[in-house]
N, CA, C and O of each residue as an XYZ file, in Angstrom:
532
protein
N     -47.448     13.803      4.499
C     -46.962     13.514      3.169
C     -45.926     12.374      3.199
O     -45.842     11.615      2.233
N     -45.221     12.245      4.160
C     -44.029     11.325      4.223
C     -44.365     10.218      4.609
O     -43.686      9.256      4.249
N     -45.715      9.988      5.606
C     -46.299      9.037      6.226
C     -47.106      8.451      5.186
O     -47.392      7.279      5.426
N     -47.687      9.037      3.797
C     -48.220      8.741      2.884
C     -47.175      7.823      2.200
O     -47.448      6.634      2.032
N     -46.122      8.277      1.847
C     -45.622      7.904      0.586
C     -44.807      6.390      0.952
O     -44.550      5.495      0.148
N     -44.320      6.447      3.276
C     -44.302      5.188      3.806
C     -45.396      4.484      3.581
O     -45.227      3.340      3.159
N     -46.192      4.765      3.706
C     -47.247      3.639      3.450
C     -47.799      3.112      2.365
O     -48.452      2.076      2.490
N     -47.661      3.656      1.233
C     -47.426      2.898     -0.083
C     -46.229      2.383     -0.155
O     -46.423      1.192     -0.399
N     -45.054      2.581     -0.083
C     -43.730      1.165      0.099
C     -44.416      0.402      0.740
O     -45.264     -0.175      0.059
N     -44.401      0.189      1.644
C     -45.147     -1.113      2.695
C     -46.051     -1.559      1.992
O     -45.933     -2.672      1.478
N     -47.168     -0.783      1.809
C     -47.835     -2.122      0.388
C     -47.474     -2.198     -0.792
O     -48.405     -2.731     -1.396
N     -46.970     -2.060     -1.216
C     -46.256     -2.545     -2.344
C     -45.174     -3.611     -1.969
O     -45.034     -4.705     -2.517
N     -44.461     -3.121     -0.977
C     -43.154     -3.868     -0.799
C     -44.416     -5.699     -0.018
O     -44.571     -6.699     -0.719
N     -44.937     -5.581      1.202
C     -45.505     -5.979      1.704
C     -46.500     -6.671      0.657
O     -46.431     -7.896      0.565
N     -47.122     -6.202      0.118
C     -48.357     -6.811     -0.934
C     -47.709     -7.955     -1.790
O     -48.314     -9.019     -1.919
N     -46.448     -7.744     -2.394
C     -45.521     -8.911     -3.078
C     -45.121    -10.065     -2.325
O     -45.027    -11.199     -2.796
N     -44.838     -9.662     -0.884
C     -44.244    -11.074     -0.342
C     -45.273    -12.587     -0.223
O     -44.711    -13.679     -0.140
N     -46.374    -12.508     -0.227
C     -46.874    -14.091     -0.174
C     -46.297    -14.181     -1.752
O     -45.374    -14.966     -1.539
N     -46.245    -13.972     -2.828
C     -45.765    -14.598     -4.069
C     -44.722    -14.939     -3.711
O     -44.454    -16.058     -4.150
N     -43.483    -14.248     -2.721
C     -42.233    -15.236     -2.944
C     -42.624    -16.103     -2.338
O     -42.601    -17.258     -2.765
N     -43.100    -15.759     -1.150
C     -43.163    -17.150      0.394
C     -44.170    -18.402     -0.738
O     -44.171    -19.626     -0.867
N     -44.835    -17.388     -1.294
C     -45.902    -19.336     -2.069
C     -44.931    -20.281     -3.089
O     -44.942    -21.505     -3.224
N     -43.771    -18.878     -4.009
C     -42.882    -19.943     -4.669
C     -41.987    -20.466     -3.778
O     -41.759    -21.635     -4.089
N     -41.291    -20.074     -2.670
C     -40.254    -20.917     -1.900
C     -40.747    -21.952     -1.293
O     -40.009    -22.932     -1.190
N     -42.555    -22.034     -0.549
C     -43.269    -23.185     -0.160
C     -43.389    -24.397     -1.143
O     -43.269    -25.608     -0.959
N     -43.689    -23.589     -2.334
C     -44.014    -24.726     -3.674
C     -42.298    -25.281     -4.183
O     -42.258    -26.336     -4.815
N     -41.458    -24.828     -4.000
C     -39.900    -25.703     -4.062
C     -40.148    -26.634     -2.761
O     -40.206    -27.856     -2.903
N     -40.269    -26.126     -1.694
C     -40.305    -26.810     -0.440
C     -41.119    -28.097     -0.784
O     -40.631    -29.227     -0.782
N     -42.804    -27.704     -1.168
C     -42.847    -29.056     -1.214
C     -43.059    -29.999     -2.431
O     -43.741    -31.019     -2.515
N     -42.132    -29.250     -3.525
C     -41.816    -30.159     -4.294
C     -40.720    -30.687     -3.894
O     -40.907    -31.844     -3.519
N     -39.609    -30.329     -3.806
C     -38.675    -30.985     -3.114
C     -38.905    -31.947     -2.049
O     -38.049    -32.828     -1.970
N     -39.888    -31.988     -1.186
C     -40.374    -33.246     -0.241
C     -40.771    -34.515     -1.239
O     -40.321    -35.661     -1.224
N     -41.801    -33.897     -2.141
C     -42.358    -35.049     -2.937
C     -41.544    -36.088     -3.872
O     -41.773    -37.254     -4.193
N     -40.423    -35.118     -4.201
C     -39.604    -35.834     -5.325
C     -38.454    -36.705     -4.368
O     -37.775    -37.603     -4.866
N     -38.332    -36.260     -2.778
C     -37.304    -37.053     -2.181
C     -38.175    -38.541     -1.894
O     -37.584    -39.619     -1.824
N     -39.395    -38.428     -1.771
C     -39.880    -39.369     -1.561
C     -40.546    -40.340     -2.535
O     -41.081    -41.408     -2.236
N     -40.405    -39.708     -3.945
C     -40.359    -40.257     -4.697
C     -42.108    -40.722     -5.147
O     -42.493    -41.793     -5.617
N     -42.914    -39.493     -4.802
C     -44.580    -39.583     -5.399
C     -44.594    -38.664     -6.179
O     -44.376    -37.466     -5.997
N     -44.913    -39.343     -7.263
C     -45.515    -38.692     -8.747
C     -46.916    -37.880     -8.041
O     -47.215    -36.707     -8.264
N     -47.378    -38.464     -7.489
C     -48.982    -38.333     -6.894
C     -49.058    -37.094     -6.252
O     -49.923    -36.240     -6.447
N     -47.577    -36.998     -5.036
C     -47.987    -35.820     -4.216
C     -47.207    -34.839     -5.370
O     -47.527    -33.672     -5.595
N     -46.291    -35.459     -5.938
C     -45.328    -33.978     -7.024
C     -46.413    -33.454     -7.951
O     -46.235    -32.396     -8.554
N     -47.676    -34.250     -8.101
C     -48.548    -33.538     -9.251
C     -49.618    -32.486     -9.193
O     -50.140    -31.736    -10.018
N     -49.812    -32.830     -7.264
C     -50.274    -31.566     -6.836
C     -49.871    -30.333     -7.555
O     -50.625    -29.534     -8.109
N     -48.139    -30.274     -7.442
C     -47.929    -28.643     -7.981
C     -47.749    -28.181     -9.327
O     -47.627    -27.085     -9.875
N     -47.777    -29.453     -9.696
C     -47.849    -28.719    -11.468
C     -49.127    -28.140    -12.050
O     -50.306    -28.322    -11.746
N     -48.511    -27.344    -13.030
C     -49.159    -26.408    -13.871
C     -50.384    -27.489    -14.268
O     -50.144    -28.693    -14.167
N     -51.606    -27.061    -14.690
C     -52.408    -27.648    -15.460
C     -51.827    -28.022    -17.076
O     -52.553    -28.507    -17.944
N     -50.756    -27.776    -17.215
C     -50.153    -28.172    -18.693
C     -49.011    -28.201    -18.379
O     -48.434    -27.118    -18.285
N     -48.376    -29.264    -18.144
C     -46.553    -29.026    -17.815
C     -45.485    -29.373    -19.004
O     -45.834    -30.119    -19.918
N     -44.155    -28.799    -18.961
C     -43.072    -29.355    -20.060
C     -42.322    -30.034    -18.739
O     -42.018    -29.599    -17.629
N     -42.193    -31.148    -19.320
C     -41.167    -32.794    -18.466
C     -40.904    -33.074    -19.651
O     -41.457    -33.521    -20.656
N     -39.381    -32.503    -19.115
C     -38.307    -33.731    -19.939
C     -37.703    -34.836    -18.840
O     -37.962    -34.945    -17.642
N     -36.876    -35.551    -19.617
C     -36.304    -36.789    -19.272
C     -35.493    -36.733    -20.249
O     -35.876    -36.538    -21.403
N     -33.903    -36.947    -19.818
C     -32.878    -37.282    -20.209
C     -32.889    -36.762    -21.580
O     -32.599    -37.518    -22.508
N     -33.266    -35.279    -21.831
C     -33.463    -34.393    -23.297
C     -34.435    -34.996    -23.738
O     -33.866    -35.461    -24.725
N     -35.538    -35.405    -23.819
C     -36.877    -36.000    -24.535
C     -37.812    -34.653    -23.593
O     -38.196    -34.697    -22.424
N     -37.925    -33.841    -24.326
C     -39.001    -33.027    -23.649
C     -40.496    -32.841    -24.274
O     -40.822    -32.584    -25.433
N     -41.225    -33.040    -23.210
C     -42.644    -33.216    -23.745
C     -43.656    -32.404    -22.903
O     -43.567    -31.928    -21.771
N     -44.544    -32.399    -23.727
C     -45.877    -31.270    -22.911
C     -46.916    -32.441    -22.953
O     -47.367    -33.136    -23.863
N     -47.183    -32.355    -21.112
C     -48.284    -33.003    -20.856
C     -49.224    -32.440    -20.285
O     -48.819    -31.334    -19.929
N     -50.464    -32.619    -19.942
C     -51.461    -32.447    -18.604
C     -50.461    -32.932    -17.270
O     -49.383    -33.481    -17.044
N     -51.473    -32.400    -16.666
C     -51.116    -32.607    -14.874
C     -51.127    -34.098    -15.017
O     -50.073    -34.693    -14.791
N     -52.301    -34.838    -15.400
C     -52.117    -35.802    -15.072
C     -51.463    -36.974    -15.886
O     -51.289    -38.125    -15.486
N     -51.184    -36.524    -16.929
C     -50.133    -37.804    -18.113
C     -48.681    -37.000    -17.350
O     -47.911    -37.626    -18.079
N     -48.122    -36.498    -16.850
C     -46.601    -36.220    -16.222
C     -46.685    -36.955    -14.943
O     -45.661    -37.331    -14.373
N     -48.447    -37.282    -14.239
C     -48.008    -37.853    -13.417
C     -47.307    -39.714    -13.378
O     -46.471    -40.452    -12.856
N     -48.576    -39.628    -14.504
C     -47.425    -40.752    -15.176
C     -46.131    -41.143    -15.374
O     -45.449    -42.078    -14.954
N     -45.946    -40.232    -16.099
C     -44.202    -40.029    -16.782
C     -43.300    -40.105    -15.580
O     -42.213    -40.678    -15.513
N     -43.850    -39.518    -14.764
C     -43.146    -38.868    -13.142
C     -43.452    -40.207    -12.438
O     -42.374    -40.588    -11.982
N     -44.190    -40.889    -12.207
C     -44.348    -42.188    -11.302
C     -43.562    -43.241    -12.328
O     -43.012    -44.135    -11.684
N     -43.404    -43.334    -13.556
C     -42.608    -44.524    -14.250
C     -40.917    -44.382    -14.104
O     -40.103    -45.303    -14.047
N     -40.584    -42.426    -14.049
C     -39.545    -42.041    -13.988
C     -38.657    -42.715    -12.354
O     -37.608    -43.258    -12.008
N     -39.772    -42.276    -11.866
C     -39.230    -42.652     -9.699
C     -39.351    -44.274     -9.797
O     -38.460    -44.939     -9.269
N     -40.380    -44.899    -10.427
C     -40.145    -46.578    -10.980
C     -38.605    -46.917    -11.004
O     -37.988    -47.492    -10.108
N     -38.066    -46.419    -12.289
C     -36.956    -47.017    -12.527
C     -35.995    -46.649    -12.114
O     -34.973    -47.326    -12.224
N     -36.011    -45.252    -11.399
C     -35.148    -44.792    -10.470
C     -35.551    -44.128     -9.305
O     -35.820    -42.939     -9.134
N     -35.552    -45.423     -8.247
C     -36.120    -44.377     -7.019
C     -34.946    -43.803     -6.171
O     -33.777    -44.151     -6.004
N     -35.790    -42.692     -5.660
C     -34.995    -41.938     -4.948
C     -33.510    -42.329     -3.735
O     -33.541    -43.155     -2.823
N     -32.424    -41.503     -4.096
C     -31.931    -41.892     -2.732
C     -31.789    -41.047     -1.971
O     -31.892    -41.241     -0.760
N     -31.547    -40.027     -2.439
C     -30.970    -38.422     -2.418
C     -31.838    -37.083     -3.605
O     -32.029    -37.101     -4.821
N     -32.112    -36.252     -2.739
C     -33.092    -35.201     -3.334
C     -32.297    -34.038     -2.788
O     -32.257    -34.020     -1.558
N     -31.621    -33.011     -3.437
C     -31.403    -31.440     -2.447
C     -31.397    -30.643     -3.392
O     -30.678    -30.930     -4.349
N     -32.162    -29.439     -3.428
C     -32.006    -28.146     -4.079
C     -30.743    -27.278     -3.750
O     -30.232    -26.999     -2.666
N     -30.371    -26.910     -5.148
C     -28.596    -26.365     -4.511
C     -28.468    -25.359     -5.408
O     -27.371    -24.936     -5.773
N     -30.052    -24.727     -5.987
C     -29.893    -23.114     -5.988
C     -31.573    -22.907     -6.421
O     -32.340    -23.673     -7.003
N     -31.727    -21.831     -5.988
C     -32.906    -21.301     -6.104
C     -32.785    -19.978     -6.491
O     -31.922    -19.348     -5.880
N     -33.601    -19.204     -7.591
C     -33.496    -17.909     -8.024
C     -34.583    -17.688     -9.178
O     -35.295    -18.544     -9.702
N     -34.522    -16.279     -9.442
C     -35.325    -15.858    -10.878
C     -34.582    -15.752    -11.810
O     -33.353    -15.780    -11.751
N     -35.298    -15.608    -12.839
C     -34.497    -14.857    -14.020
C     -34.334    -13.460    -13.944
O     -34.215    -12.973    -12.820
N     -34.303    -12.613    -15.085
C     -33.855    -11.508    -15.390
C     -35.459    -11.044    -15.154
O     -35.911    -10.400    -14.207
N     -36.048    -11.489    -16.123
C     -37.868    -11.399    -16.378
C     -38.474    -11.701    -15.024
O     -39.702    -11.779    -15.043
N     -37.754    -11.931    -13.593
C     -38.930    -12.577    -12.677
C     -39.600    -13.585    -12.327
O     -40.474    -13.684    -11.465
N     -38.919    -14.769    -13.421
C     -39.678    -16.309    -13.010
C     -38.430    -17.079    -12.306
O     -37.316    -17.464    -12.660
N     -39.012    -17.093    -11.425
C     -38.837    -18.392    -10.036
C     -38.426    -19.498    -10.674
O     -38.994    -19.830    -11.714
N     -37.453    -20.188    -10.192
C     -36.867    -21.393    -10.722
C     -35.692    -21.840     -9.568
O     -35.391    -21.137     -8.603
N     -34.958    -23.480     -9.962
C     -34.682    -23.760     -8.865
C     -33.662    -25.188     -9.620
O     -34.116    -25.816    -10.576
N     -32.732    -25.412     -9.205
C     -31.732    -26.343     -9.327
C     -31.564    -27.283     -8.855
O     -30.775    -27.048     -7.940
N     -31.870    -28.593     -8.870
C     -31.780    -29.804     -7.752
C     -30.487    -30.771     -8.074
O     -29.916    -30.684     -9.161
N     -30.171    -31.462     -7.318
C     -29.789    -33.203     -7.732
C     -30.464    -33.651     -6.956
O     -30.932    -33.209     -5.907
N     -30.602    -35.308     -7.860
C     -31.605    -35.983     -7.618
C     -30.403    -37.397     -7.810
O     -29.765    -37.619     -8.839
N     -30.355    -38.011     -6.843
C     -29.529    -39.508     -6.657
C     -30.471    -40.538     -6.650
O     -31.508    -40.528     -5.988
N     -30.074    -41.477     -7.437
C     -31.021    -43.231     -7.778
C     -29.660    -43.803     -7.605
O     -28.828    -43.287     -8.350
N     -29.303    -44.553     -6.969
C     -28.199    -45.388     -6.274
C     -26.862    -44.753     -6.619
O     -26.192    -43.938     -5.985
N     -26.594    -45.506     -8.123
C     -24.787    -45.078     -8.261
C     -25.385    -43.941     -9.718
O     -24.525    -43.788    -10.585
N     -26.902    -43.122     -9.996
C     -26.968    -42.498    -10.753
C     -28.115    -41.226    -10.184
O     -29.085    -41.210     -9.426
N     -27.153    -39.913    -11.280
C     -27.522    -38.370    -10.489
C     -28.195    -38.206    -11.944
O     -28.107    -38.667    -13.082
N     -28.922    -37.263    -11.196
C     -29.944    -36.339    -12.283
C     -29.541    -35.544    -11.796
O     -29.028    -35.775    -10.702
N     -29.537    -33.936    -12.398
C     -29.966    -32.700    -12.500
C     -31.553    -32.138    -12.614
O     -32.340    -32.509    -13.485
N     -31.771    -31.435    -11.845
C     -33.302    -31.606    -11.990
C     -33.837    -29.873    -11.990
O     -33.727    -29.246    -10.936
N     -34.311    -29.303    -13.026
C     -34.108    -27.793    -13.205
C     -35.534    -27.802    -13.269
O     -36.173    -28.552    -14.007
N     -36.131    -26.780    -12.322
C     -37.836    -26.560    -12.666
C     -38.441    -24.912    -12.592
O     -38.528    -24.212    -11.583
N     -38.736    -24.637    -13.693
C     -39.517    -23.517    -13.703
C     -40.599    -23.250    -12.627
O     -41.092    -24.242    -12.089
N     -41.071    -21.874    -12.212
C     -42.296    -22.271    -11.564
C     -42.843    -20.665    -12.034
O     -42.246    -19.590    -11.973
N     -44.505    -21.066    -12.619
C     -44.917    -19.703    -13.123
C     -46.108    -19.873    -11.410
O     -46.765    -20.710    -10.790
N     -45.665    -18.248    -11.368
C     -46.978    -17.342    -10.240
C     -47.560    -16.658    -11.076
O     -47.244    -16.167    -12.160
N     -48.940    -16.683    -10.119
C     -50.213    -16.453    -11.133
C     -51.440    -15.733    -10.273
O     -52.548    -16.243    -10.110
N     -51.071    -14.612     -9.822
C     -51.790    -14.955     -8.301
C     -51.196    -14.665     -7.300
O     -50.224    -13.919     -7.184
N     -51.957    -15.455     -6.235
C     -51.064    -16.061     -4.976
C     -50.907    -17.300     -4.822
O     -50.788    -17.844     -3.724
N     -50.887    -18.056     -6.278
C     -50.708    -19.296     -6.630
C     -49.240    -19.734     -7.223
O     -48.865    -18.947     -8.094
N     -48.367    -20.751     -6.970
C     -47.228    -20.926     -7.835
C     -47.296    -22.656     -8.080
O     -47.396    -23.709     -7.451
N     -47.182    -22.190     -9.281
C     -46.743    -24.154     -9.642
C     -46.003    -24.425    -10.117
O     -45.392    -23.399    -10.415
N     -45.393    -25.458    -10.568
C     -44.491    -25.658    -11.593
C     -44.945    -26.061    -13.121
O     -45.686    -27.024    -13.319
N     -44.575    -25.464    -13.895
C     -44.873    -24.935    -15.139
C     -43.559    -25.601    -16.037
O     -43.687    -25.477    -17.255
N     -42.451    -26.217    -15.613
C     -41.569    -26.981    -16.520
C     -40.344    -27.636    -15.280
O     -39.665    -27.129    -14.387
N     -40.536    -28.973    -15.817
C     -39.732    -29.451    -15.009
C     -38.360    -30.634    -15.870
O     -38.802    -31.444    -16.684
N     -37.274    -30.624    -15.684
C     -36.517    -31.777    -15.926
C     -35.500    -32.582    -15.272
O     -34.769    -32.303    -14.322
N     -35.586    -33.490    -15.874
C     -34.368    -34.702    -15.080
C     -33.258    -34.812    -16.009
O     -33.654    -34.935    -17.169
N     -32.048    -34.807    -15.880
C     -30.781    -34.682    -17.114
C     -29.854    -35.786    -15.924
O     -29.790    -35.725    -14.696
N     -29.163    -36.844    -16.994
C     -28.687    -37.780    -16.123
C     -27.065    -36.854    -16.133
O     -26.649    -36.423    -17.208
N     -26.361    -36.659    -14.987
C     -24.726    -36.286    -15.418
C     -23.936    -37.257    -14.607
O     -24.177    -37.748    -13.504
N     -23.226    -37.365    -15.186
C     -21.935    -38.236    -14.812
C     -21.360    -37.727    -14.122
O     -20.976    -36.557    -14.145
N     -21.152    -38.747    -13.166
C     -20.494    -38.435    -11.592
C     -18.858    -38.447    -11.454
O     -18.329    -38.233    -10.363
């Protein structure tokens, strides 16, 4: 009976972990993409419908019009500096994550949702907010 009721914790507890490990991989390699400044590889992880803002202009695109937005954005400001400097859920369970993002003598804030779906995670809303240094 006790060996029963261990072994449902373990799957349960056990059965959940690839969802975190796929959202902490999918920060991981969004965070690679955006230090390097590809719209191309960052569009891999978005949602098939994403919200990108820019500097409070928030808009809903496809995967592939953000990759746009996202390759004109790294255009006029490419990367110098990329680091995530918090990662967490909400109250509700969605994965999300805190960046700065440095373009020479100018910082973004860079806040991105990520919905799991699955054993799939993407990012599902992403933004850039310029703050004064």
């Amino acid at each position: 009976m006790v060996m029963n009721r261990v072994l449902i914790v373990a799957v349960l507890f056990f059965g959940s972990l690839p969802a975190w490990a796929q959202t902490g991989n999918v920060v991981d390699l969004v965070k690679e993409s955006i230090k390097a400044g590809s719209a191309k590889e960052l569009a891999k992880h978005l949602n098939t419908s994403v919200d990108v803002t820019i500097d409070g202009k928030p808009e809903t695109y496809s995967r592939a019009q953000a990759e746009f937005v996202l390759r004109d954005f790294f255009k006029a400001n490419p990367p110098s500096e990329f680091n995530i400097i918090h990662q967490g859920q909400s109250k509700g369970g969605q994965p999300f994550a805190i960046g700065q993002y440095k373009s020479g003598s100018n910082a973004f804030r860079v806040w991105m949702k990520i919905k799991v779906s699955g054993n799939q995670s993407l990012v599902q809303e992403i933004s850039f907010t310029s703050i004064k240094e």
